[in-house]
FIFI-934173 format. One record per atom (N, C-alpha, C, O): x, z negated, y; residue number from 1; residue in three letters. Coordinates in pm, 1 decimal. Layout:
<X=X, Z=Z, Y=Y, num=NUM, residuo=ALA>;
...
END
This chain:
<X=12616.0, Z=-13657.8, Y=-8734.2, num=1, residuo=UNK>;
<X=12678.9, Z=-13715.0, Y=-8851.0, num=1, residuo=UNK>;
<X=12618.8, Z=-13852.5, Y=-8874.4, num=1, residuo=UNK>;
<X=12616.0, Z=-13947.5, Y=-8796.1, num=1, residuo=UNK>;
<X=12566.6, Z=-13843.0, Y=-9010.8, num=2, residuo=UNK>;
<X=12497.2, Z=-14006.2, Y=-9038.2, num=2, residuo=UNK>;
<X=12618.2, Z=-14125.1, Y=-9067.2, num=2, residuo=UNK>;
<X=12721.5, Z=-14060.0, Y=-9083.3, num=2, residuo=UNK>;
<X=12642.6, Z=-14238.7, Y=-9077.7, num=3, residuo=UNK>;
<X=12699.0, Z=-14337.1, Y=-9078.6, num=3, residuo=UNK>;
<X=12753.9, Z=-14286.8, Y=-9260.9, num=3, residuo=UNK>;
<X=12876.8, Z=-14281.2, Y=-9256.6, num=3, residuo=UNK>;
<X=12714.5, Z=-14258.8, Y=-9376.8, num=4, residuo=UNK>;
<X=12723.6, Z=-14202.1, Y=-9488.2, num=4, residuo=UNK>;
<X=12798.9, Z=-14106.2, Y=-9526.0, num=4, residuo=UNK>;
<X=12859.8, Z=-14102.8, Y=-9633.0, num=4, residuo=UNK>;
<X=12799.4, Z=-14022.9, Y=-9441.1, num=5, residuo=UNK>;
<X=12843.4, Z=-13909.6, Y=-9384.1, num=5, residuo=UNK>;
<X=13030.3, Z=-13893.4, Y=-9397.5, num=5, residuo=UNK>;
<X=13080.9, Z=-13886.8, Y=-9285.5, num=5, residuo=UNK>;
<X=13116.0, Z=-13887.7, Y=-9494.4, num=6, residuo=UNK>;
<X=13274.1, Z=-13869.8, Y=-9498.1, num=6, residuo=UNK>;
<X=13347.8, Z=-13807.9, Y=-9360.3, num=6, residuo=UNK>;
<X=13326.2, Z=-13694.9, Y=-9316.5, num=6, residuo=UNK>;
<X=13399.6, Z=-13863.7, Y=-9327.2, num=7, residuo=UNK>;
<X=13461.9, Z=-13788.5, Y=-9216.1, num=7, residuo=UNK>;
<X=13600.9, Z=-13777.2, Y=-9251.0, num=7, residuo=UNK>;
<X=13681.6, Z=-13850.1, Y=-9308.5, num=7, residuo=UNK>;
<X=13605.0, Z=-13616.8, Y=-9177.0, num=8, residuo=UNK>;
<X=13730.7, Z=-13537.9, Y=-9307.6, num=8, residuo=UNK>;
<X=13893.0, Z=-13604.0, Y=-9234.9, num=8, residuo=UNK>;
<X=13936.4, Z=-13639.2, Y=-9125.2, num=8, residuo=UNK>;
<X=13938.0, Z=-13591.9, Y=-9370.7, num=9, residuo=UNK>;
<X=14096.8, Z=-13638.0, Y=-9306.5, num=9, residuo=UNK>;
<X=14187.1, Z=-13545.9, Y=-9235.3, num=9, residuo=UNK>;
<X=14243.1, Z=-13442.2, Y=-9271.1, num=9, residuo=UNK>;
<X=14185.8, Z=-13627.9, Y=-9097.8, num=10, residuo=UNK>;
<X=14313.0, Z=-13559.9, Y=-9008.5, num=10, residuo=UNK>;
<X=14146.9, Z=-13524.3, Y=-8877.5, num=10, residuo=UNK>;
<X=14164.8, Z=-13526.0, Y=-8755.7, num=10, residuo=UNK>;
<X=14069.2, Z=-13509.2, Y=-8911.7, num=11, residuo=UNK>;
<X=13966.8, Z=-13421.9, Y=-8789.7, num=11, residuo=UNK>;
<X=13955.3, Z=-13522.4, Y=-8627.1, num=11, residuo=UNK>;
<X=13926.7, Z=-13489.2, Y=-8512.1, num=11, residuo=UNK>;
<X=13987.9, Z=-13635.8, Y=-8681.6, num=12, residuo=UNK>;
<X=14023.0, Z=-13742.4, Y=-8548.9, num=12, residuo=UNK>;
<X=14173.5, Z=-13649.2, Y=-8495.1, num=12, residuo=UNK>;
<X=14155.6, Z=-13566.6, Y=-8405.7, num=12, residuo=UNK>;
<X=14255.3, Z=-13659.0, Y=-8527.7, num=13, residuo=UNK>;
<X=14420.6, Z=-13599.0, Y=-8494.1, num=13, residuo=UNK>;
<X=14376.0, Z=-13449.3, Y=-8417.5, num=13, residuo=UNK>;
<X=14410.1, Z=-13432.9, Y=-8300.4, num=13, residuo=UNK>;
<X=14319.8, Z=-13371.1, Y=-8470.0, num=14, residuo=UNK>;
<X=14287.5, Z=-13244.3, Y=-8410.5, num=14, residuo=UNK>;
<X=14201.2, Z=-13237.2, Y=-8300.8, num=14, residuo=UNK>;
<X=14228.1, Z=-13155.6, Y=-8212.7, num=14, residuo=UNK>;
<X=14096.4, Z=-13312.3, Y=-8289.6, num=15, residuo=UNK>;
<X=13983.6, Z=-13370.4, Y=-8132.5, num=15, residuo=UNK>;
<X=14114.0, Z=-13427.7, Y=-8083.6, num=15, residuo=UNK>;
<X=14164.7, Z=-13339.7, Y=-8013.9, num=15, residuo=UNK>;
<X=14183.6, Z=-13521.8, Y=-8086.6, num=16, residuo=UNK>;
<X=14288.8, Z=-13576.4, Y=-7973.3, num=16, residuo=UNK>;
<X=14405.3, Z=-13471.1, Y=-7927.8, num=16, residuo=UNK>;
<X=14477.5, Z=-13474.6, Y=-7828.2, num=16, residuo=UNK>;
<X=14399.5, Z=-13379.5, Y=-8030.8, num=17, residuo=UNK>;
<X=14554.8, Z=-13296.4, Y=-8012.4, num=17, residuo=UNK>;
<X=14477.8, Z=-13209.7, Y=-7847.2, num=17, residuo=UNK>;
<X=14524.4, Z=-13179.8, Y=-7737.3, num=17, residuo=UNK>;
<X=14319.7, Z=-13194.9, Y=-7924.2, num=18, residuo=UNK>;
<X=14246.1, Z=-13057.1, Y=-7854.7, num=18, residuo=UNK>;
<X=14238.9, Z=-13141.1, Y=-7687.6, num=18, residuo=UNK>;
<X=14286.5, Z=-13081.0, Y=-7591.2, num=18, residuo=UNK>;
<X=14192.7, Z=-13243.3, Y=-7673.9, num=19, residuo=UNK>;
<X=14172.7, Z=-13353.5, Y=-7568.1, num=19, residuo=UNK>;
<X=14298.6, Z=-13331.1, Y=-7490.1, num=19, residuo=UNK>;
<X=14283.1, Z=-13254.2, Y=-7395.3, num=19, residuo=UNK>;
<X=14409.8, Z=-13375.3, Y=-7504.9, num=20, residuo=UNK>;
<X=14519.7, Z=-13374.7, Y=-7458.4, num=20, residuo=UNK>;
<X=14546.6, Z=-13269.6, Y=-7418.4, num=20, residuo=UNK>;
<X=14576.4, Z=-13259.9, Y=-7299.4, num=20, residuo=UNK>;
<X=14546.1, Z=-13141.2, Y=-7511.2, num=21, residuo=UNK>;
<X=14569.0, Z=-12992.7, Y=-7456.1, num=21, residuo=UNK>;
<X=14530.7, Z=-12983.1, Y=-7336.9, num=21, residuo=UNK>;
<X=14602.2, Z=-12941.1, Y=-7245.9, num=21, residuo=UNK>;
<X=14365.1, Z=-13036.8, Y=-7319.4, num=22, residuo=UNK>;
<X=14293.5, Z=-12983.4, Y=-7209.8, num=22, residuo=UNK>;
<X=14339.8, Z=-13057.9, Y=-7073.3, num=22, residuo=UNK>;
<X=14303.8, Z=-13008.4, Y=-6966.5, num=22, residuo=UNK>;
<X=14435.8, Z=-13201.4, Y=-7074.4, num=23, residuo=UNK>;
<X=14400.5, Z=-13254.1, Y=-6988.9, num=23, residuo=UNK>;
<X=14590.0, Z=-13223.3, Y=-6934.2, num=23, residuo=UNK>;
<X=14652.7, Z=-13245.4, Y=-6830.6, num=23, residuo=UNK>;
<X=14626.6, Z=-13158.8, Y=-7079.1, num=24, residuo=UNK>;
<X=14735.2, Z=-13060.6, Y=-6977.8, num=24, residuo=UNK>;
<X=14753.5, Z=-12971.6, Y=-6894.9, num=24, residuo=UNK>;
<X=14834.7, Z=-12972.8, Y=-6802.4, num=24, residuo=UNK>;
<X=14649.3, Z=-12856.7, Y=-6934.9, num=25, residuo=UNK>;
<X=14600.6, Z=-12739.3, Y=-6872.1, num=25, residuo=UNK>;
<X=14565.6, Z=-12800.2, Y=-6751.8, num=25, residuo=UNK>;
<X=14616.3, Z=-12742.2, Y=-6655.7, num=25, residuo=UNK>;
<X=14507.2, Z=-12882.2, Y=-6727.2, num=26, residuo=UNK>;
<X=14442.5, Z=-12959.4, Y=-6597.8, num=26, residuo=UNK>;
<X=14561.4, Z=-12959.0, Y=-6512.0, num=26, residuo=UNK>;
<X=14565.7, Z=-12899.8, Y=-6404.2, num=26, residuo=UNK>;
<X=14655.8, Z=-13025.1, Y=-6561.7, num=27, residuo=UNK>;
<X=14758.8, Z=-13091.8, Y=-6483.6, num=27, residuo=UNK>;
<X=14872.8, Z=-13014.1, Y=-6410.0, num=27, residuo=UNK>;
<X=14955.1, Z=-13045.7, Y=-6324.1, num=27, residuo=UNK>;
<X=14843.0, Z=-12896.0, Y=-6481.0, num=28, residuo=UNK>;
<X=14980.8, Z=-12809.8, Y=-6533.5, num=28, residuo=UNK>;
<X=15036.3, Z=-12777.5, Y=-6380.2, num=28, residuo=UNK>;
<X=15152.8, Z=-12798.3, Y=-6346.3, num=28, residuo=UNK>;
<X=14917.0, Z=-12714.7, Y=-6279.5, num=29, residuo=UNK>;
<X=14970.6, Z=-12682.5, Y=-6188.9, num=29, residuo=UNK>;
<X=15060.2, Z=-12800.8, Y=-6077.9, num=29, residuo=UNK>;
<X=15164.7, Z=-12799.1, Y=-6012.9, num=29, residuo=UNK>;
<X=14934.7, Z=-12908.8, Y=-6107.0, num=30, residuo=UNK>;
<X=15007.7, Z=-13041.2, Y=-6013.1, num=30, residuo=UNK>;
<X=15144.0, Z=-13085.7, Y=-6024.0, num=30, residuo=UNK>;
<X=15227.1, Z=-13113.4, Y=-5937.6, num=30, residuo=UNK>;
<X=15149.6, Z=-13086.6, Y=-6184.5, num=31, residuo=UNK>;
<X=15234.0, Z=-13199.3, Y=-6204.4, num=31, residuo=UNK>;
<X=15388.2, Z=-13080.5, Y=-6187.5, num=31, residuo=UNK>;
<X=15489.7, Z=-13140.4, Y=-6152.1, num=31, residuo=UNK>;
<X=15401.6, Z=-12958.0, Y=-6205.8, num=32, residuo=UNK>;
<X=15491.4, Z=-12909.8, Y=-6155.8, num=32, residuo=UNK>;
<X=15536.3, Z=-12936.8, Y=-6011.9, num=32, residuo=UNK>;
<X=15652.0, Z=-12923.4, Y=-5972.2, num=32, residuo=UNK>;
<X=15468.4, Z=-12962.5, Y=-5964.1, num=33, residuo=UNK>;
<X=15548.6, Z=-13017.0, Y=-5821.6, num=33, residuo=UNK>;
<X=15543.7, Z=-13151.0, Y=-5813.9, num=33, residuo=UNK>;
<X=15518.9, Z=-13185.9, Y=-5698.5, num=33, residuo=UNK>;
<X=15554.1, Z=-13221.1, Y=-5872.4, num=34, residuo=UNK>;
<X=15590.5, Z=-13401.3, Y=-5880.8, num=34, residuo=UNK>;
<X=15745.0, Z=-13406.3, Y=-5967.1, num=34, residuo=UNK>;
<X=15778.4, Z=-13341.4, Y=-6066.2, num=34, residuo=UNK>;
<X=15808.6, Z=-13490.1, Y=-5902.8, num=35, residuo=UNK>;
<X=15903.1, Z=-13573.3, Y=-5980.8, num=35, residuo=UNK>;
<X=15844.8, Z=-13582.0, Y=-6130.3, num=35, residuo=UNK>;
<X=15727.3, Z=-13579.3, Y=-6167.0, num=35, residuo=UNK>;
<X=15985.2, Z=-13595.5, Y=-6219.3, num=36, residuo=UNK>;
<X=15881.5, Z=-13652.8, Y=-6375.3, num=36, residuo=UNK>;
<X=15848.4, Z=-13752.6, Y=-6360.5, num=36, residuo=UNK>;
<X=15728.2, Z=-13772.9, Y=-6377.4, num=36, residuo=UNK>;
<X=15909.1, Z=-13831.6, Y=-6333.5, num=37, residuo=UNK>;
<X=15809.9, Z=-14028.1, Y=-6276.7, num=37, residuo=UNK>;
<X=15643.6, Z=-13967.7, Y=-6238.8, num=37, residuo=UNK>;
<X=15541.9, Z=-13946.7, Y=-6304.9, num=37, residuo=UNK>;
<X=15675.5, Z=-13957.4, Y=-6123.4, num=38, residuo=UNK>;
<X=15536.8, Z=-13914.2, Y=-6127.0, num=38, residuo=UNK>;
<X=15449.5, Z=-13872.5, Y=-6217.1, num=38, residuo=UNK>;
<X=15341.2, Z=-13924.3, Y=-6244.6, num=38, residuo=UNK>;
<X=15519.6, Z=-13736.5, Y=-6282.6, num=39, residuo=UNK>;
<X=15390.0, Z=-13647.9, Y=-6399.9, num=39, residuo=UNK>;
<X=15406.7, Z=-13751.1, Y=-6463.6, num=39, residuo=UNK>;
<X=15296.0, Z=-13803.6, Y=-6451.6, num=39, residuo=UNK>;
<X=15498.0, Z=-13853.8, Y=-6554.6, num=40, residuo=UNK>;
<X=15435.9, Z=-13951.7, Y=-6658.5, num=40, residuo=UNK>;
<X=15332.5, Z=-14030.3, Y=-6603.3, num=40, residuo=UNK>;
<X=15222.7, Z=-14012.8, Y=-6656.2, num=40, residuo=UNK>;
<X=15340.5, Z=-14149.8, Y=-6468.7, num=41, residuo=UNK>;
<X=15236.6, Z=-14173.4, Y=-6431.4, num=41, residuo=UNK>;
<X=15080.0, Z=-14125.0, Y=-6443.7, num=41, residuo=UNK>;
<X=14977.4, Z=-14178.4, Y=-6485.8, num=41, residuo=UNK>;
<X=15111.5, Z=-14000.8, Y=-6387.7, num=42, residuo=UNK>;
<X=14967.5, Z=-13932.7, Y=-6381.5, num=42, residuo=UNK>;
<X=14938.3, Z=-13886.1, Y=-6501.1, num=42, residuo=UNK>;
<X=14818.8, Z=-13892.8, Y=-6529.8, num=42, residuo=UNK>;
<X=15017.7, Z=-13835.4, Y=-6590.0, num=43, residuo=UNK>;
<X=14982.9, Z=-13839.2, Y=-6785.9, num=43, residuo=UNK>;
<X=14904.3, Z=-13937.1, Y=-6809.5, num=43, residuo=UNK>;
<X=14782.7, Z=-13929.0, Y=-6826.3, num=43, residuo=UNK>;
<X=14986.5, Z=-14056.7, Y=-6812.2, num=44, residuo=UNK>;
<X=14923.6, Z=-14182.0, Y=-6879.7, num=44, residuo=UNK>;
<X=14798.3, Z=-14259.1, Y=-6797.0, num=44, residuo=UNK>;
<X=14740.2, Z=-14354.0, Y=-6849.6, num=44, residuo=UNK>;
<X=14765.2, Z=-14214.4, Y=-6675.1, num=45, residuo=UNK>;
<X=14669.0, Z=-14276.1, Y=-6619.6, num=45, residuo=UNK>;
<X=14543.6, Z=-14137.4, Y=-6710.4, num=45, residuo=UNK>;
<X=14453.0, Z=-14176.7, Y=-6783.9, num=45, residuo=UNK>;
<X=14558.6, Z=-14042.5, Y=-6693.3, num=46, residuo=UNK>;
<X=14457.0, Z=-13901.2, Y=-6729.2, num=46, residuo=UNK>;
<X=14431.2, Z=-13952.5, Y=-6885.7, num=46, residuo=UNK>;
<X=14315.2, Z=-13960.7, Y=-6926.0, num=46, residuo=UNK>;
<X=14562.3, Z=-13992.6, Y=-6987.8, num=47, residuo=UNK>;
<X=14486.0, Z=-14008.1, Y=-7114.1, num=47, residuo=UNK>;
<X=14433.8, Z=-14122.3, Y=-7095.6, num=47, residuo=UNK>;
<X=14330.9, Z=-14155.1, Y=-7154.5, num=47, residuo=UNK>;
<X=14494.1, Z=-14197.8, Y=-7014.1, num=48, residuo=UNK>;
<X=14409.2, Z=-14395.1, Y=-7052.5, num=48, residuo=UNK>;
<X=14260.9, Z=-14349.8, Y=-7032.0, num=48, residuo=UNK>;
<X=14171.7, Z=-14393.8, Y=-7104.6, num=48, residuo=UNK>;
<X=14232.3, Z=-14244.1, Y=-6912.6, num=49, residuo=UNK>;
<X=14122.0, Z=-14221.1, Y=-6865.7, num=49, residuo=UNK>;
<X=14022.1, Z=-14177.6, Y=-6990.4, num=49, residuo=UNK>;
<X=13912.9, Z=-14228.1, Y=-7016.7, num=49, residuo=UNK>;
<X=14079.6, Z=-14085.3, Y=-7050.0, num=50, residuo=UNK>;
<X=14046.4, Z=-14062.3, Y=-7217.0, num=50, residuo=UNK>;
<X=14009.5, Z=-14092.4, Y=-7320.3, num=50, residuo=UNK>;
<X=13941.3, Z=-14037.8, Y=-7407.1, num=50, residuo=UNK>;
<X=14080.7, Z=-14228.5, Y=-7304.2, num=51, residuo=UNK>;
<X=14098.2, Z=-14263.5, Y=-7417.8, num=51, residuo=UNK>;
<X=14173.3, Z=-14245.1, Y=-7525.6, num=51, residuo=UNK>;
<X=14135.6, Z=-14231.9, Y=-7642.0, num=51, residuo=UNK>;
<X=14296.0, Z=-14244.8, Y=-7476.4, num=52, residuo=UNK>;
<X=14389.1, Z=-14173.4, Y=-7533.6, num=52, residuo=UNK>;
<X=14502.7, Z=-14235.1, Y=-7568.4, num=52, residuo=UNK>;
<X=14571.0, Z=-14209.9, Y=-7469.1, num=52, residuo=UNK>;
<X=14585.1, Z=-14311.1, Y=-7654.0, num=53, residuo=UNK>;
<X=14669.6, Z=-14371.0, Y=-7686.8, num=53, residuo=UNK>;
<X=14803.9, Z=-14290.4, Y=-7689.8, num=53, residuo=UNK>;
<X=14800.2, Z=-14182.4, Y=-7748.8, num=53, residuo=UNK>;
<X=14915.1, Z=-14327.8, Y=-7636.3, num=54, residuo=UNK>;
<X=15019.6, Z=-14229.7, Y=-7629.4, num=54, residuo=UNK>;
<X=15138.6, Z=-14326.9, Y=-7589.5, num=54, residuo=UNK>;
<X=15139.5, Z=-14404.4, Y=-7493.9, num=54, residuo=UNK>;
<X=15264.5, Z=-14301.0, Y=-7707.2, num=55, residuo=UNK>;
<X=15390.3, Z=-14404.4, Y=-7692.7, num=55, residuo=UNK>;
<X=15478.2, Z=-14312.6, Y=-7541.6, num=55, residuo=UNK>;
<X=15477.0, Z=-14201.0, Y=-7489.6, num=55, residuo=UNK>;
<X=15547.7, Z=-14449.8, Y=-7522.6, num=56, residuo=UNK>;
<X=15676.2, Z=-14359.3, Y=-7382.4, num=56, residuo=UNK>;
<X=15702.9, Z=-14237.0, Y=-7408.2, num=56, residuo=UNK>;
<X=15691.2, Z=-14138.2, Y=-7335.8, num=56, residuo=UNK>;
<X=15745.4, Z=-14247.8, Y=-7531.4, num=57, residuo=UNK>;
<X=15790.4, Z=-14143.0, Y=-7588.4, num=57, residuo=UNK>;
<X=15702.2, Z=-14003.3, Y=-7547.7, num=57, residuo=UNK>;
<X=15704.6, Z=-13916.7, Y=-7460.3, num=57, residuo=UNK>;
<X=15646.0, Z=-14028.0, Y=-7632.7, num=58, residuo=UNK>;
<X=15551.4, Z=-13864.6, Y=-7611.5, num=58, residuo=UNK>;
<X=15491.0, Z=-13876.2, Y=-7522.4, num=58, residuo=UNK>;
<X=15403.0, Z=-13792.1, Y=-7541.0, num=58, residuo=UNK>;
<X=15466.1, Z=-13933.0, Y=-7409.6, num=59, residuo=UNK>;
<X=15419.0, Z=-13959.0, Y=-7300.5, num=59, residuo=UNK>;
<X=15540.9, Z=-13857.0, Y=-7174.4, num=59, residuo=UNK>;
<X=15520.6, Z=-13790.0, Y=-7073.1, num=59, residuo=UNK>;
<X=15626.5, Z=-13884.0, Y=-7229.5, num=60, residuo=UNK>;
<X=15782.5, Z=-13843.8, Y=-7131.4, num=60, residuo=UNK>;
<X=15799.6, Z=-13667.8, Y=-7217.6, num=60, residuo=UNK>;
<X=15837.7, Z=-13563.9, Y=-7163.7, num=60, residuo=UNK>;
<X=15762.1, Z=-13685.5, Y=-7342.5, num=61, residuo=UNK>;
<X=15811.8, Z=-13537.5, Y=-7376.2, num=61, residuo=UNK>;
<X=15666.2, Z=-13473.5, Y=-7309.8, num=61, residuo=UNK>;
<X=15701.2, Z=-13385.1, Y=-7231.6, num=61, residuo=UNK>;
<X=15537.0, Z=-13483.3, Y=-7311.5, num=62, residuo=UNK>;
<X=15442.7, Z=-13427.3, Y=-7273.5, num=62, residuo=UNK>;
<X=15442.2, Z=-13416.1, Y=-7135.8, num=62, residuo=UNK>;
<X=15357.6, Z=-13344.8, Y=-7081.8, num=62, residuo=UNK>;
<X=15557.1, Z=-13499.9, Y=-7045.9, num=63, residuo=UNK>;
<X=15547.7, Z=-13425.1, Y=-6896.8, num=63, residuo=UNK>;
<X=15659.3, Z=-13377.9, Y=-6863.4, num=63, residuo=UNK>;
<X=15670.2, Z=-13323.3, Y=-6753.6, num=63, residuo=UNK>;
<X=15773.9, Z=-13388.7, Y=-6955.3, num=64, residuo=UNK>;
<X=15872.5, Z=-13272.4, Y=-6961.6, num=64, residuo=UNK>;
<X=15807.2, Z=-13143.8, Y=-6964.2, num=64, residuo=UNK>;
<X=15825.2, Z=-13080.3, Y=-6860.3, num=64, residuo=UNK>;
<X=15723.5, Z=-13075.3, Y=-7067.8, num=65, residuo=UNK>;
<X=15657.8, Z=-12963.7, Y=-7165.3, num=65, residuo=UNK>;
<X=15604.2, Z=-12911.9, Y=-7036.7, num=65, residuo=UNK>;
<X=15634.7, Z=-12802.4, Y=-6989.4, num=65, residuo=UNK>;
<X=15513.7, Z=-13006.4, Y=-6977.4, num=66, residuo=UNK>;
<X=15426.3, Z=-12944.9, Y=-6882.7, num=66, residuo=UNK>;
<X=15467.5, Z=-12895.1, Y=-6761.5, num=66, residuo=UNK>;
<X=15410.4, Z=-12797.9, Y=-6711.9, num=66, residuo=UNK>;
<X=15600.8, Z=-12974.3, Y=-6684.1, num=67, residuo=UNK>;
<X=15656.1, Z=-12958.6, Y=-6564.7, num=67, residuo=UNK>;
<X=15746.2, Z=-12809.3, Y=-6645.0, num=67, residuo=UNK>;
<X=15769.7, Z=-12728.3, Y=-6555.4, num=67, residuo=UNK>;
<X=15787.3, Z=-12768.9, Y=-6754.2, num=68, residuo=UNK>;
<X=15857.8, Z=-12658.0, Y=-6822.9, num=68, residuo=UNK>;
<X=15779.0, Z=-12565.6, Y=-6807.4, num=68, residuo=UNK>;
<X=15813.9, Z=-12465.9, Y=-6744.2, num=68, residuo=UNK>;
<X=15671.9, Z=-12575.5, Y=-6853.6, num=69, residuo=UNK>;
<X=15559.3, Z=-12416.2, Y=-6894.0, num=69, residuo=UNK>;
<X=15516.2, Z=-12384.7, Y=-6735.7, num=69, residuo=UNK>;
<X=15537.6, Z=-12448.6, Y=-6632.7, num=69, residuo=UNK>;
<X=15456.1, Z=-12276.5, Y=-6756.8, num=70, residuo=UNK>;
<X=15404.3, Z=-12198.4, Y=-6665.3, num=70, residuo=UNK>;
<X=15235.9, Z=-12260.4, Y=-6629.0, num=70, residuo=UNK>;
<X=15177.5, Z=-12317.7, Y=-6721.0, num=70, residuo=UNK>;
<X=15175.7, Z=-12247.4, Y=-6513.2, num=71, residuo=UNK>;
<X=15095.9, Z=-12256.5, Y=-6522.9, num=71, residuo=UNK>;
<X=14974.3, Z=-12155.6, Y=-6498.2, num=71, residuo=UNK>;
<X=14988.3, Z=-12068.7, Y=-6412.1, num=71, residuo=UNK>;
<X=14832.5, Z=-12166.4, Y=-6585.3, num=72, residuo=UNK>;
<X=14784.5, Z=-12046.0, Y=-6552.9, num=72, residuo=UNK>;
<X=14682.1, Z=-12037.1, Y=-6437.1, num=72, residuo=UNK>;
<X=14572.4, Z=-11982.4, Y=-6448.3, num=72, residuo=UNK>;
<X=14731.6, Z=-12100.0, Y=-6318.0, num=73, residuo=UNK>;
<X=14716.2, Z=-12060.9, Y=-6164.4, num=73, residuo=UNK>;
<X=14855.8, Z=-11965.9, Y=-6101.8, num=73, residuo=UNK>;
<X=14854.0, Z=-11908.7, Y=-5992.8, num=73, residuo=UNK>;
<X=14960.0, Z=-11965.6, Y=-6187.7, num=74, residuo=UNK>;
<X=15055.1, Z=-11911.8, Y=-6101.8, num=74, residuo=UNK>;
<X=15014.1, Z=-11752.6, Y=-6096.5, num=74, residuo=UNK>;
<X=15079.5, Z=-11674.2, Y=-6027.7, num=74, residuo=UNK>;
END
């Protein structure tokens, strides 16, 4: 993409949604066996690692979600 080049609206939001997905899938099996303290910790250290900006908020619902779902090692 040249500097000229429009970059479409929302396509930043969908690379971060896709980013995050992945670095759930990552987690999924660990963070089920941690305290939630913990999985937020290790959330927010994995997106900082990212580059990834994320309030308490969705920081705490995204390691609720994850310590909830299944993971696909089980």
């Amino acid at each position: 993409m040249t500097q000229d080049e429009p970059i479409m609206e929302g396509s930043g939001e969908a690379g971060r949604d896709a980013k995050i997905a992945g670095i759930v899938e990552q987690m999924r099996a660990d963070m089920q066996l941690l305290p939630l303290e913990d999985s937020e910790r290790v959330l927010r250290q994995r997106l900082g690692d990212a580059g990834i900006e994320a309030s308490d908020e969705e920081i705490s619902r995204i390691a609720r979600d994850v310590q909830a779902g299944p993971s696909v090692v089980d």
